[in-house]
N, C-alpha and C positions, 0 to 999 in steps of 0.2 A: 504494500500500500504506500502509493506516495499524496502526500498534500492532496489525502480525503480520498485519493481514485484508489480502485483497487482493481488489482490485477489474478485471474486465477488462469494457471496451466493446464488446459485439459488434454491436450496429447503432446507429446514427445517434441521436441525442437529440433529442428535440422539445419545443424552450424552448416554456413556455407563452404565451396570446398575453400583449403586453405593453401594458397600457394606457398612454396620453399623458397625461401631468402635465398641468397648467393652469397658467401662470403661474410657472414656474420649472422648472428640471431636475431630474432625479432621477437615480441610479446605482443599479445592480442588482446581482446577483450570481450567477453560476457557481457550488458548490460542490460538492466532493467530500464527502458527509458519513458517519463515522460513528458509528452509534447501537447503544450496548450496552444499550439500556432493555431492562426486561425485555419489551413489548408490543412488542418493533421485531426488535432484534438481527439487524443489516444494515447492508450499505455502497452508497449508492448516490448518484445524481446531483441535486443540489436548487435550484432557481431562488429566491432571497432579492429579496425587491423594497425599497428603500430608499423615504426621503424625500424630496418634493419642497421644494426651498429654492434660495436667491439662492445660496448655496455649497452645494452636495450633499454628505456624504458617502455612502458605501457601508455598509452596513447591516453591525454587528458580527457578527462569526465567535463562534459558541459552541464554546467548546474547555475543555470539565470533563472526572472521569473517565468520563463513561457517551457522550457526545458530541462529537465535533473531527469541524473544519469544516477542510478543504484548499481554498481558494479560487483555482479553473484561472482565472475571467478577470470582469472588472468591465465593464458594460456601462453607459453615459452616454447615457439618454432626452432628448434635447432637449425643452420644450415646443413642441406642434403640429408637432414635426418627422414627416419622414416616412421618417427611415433613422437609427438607433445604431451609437454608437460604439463598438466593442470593445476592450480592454485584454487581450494576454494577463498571465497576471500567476502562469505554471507557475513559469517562473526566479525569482520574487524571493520569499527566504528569509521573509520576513517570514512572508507570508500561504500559502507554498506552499513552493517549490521543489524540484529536480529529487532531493533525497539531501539529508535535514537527519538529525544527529543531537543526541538527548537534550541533551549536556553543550557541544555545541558544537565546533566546527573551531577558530576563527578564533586563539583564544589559546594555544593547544596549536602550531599551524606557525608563529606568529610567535615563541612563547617558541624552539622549535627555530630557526629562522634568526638569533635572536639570538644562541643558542648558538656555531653556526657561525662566526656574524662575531667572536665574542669569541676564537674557535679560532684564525682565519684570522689575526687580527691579531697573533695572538701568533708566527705561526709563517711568514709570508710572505717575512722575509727571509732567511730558511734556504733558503726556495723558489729560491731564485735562482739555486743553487747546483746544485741536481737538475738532472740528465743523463739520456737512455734509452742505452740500453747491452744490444748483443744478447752475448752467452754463447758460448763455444766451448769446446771441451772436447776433451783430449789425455790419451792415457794409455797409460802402458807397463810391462810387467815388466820387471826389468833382467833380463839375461841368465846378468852376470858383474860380477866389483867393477870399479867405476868412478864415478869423482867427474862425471861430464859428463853431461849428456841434454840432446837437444834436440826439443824440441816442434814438432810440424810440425803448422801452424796456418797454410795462407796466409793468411790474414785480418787477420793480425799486426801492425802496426808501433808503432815508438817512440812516436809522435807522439799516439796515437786509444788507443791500446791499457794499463791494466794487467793483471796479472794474481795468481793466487794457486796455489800451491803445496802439495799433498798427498801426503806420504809417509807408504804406510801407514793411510793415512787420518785424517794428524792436519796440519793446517795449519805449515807451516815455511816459517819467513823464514832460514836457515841458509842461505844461498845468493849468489853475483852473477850476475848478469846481462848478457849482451852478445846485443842482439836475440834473437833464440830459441832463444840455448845458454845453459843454464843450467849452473854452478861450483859444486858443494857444499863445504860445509870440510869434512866427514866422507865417507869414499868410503862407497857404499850398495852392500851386498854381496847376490851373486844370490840374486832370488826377490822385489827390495822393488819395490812397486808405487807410482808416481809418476804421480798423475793433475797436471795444468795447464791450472787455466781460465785463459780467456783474456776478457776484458769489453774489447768495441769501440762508441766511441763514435758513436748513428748522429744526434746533433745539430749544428748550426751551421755554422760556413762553412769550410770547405775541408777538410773530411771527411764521412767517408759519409754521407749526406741521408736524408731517408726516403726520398723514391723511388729512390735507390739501393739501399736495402734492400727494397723491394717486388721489384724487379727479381730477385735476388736470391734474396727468398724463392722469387718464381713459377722461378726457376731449379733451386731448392729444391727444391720440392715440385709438380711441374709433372704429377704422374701423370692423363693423361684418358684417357677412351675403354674404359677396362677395363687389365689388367695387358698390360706388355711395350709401353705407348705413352707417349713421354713430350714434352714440350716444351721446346727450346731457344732464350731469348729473345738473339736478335744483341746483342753488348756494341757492334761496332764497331770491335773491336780486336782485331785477330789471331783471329778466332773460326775459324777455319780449323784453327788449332794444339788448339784447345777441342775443339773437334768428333774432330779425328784421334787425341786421348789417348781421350777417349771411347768412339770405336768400338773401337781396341786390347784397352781394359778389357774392353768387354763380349764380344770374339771370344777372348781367352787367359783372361779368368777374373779378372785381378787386373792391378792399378796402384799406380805407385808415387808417392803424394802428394807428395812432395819435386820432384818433376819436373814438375808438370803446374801447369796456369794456376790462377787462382784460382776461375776461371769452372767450369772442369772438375773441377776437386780438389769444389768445394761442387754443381757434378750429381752426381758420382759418390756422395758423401758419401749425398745421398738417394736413391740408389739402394740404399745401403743397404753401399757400401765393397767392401772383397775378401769380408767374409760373403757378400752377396747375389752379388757376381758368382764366387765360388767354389761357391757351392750350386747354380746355373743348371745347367739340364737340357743335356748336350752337344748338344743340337738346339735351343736356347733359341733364340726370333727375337723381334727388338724395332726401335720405330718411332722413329726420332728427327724428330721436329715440328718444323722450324726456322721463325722466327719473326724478320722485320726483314730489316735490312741490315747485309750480316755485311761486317768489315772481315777484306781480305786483305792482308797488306802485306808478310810476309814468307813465307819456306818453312817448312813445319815438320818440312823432313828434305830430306837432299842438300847435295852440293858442287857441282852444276853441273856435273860433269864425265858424258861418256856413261856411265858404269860409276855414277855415283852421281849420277842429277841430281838436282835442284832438284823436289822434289814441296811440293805444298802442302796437297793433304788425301791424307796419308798414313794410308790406312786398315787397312792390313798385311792379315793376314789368320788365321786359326783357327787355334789349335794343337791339335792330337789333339780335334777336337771341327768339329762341324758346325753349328755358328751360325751366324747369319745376320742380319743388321742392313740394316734400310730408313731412308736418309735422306729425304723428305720435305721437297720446297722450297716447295710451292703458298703457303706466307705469307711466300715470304720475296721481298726486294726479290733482280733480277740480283746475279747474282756475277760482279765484276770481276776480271780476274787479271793482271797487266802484269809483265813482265818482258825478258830480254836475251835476244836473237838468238844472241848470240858463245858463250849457257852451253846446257844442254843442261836442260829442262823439263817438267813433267807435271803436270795440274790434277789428276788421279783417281789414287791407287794401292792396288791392294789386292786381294784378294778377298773370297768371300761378302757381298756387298755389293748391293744397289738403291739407283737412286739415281733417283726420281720430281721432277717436275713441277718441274728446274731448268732455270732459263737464266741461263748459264754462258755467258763468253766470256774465252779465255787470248791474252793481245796482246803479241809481243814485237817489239822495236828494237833496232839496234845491228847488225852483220856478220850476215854466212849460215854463219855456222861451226860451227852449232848445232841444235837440233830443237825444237818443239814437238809435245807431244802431249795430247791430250786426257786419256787415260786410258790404263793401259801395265799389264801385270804379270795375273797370274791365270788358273789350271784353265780349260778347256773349259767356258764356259755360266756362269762362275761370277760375273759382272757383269751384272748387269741394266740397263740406261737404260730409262724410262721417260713418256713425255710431255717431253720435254725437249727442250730451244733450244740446241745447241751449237757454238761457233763459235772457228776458230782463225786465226790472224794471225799469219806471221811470215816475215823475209827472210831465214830459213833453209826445212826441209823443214818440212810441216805437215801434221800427221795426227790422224786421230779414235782409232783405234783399233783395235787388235792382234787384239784377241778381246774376248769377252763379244757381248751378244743387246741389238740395240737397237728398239725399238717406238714405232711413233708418236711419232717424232723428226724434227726438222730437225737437219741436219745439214751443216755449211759447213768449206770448209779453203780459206786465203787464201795462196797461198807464190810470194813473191815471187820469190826467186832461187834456190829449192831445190824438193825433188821437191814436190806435193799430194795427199796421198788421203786420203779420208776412211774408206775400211777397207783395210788391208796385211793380208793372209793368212800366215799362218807354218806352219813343219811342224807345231807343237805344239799349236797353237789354232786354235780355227773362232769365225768370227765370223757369227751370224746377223741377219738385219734384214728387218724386218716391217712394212711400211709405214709411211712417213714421206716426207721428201722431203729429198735430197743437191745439193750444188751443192760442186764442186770444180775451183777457179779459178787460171793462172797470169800471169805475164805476156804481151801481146801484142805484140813477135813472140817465139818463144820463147824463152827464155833457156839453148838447151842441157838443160832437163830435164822432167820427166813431171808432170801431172797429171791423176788417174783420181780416181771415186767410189769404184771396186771395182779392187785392184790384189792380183795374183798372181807373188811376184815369179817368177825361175828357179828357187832352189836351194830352193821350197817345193814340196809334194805336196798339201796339203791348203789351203781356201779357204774361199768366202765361200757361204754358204746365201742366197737373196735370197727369201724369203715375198712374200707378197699385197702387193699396194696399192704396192711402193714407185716414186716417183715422180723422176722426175732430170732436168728440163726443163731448157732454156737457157735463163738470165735475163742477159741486158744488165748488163755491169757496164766499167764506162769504163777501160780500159786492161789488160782481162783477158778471159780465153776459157775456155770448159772444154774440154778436150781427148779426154777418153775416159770415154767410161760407164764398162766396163771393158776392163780390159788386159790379159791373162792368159799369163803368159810361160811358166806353168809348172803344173801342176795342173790345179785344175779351180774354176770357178764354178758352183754348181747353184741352177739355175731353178727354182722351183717352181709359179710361175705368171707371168702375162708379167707384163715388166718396163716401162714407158714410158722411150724410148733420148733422148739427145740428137737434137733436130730443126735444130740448125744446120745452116745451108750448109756450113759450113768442110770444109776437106778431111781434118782430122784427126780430126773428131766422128764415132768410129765405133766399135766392136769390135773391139779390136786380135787378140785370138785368140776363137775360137766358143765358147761356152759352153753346158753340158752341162744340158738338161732331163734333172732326175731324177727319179725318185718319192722323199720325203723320210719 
């Protein structure tokens, strides 16, 4: 494009032919021309044939108002040769290039970065001093006169952390401070509104990083998939505790920030706090995504005693409402769960609950004077397992579980000196199971007590449903036996389609009572 015209090339150009110099070279020319005469008024392609001489040059460009030449490329005739030399020559400003204007670039961005550097230099050692620093924000109506509030900010500490002060909405330093209670010298009487940012610093060494804040964020704001799915990235630290405030929230409706991790206190936040999980539909269901290798290292509910044990992802369960919460392990590394023989234990508690694509294993040492179990507590049907690896360990009794519907599962119980089954039937709860495959192992010779896949004890009436596919082989294991498919002291087992039994020799691997084909 020259001065507004524009030119486009739709077929090929054909240089005219090009005569051989004599006795010295010559340079030619390419050019874009154009011509506002009044006989022309056009833009098009022009071949300029130069001088032959000991030094060439290229033949001058005419560039007045009626005529400008844009020179695309300079061609070097050798004499007597029999091939030229081409030069492109679009990029170089001079005679062409790709975007020239009128008045010129060059001194225009050089005067601006001079600027700059005259800016910078003035102001760089201030720079030194600059921090990033993320925001949190606290705020409450007081209720009733009282000189104290305290901001509930886990994100908080002395060290990373200042903050600022709104009463009312006018900034007040009127105040001391002891971590996150604040002292006013005037009591603030009911109705005064006390917002508290909070500024954490995410630079330098031995506080929050940036990648701890990305983490963080993505914990933050983690919504994929469409609404009611969310992602939990594993800290590695008690996330077991994270996860069980979490599910609580979202099956009652509301939580209490004061109590909960930091991990959990800032998912929930983006969920949107007790607004969102107050406003949720009494049927509301939501996916929680769990993501890494989550650290378990303590309980996050129980004393270890049978009437209160030791649970670790206590999930409780709905109040006056029908929600329903899916945990989601497919991205997460195994969940380890170690604990004591001597106390009384539970990896799962809760209902309205699924719990997909984990592998779980709860391992405990120490005396027989105690229980393991997998998952314990909950309505008829109202636990789901799903695609899951579940495996229990211990030299007390060791069980999978009471009740709830398990599917395409592995499913293992190791018990040393105490009973093994991987389903105990009770009056209150049925337990169904739908193909997978059970292995329920004790010591050999026995130790005085029972191990079943499927156990009914006496003083129950109702049992185990067994669906399609499920599988219960003998597998070799060095210092152990399975002893009974099922056992049925009391009640009933129904069959719904056949089951594959224990194929050992042994004299114990059998049916201890017959079990009831039903229609289900």
């Amino acid at each position: 494009m020259i001065k507004g015209h524009h030119y486009k090339n739709t077929a090929p150009y054909t240089l005219p032919a090009i005569s051989l110099p004599t006795g010295a070279s010559r340079i030619d020319r390419v050019v874009l021309r154009y011509n506002n005469t009044v006989s022309v008024r056009d833009i098009y392609l022009e071949y300029l044939t130069g001088e032959a001489a000991t030094s060439p040059e290229p033949p001058a460009l005419t560039r007045t108002d009626d005529i400008y030449d844009l020179c695309l490329a300079n061609i070097t005739v050798q004499a007597g040769a029999t091939s030229c030399v081409v030069e492109d020559t679009r990029g170089n400003d001079a005679v062409c290039g790709w975007l020239y204007s009128v008045s010129g670039d060059g001194s225009f961005f050089k005067s601006l970065d001079n600027s700059f550097e005259e800016w910078f230099e003035a102001v760089k050692d201030n720079l030194a001093s600059v921090t990033l620093f993320k925001r949190y924000k606290y705020e409450e109506i007081i209720s009733s006169e009282t000189s104290s509030v305290s901001f509930n900010i886990p994100q908080y500490d002395d060290d990373t952390c200042f903050i600022e002060v709104y009463v009312n909405g006018i900034l007040s330093n009127d105040y001391t401070q002891s971590g996150t209670n604040l002292t006013f010298s005037a009591s603030l009487t009911g109705g005064t509104e006390v917002i508290v940012y909070c500024f954490k610093s995410i630079d330098g060494t031995g506080i929050t990083t940036v990648s701890e804040e990305i983490t963080e964020l993505q914990n933050e704001y983690a919504a994929i998939s469409g609404a009611g799915k969310f992602v939990y990235n594993a800290t590695g630290t008690d996330d077991n505790i994270s996860l069980s405030q979490i599910a609580q929230a979202f099956l009652t409706g509301s939580y209490d920030t004061e109590n909960v991790t930091a991990a959990a206190g800032a998912f929930l936040t983006a969920l949107g706090g007790n607004t969102y999980l107050g406003n949720l539909d009494s049927d509301a269901k939501a996916t929680i995504e769990v993501v890494g290798k989550l650290g378990v290292t303590t309980a996050a509910a129980g004393t270890g005693t049978e009437v209160l044990p030791y649970i670790y992802f206590n999930i409780g369960s709905a109040t006056a409402n029908d929600r329903r919460l899916t945990f989601d392990f497919a991205k997460a590394d195994k969940v380890k769960i170690y604990c004591s023989s001597s106390s009384y234990n539970v990896a799962f508690y809760g209902t309205n609950l699924d719990i997909r694509n984990c592998d779980c294993s709860i391992e405990a040492t120490g005396s027989d004077t105690g229980w393991v179990q997998m998952v314990k507590y909950g309505a008829l049907g109202e636990v789901n397992f799903e695609n899951c690896k579940l495996t229990v360990v211990s030299k007390g009794d060791a069980i999978i579980s009471e009740h709830g519907t398990f599917t395409n599962c592995t499913c293992s119980v190791f018990a040393q000196n105490g009973d093994g089954f991987c389903f105990k039937g009770k009056s209150e709860t049925l337990i169904r199971v739908n193909s997978g495959t059970c292995f329920a192992y004790k010591p050999n010779p026995s130790y005085n007590k029972v191990a079943a896949v499927f156990f009914i004890p006496t003083s129950n009436s109702d049992g185990v449903i067994i669906g399609q596919s499920v599988n219960c082989p003998t597998k070799s294991e060095t210092g152990y036996s399975q002893q009974y498919l099922a056992l049925c002291q009391s009640g009933d087992i129904y069959l719904a389609y056949p089951i594959s039994s224990l194929n050992s020799s042994g004299a114990n691997n059998h049916i201890a009572h017959a079990i009831t084909k039903s229609k289900i």
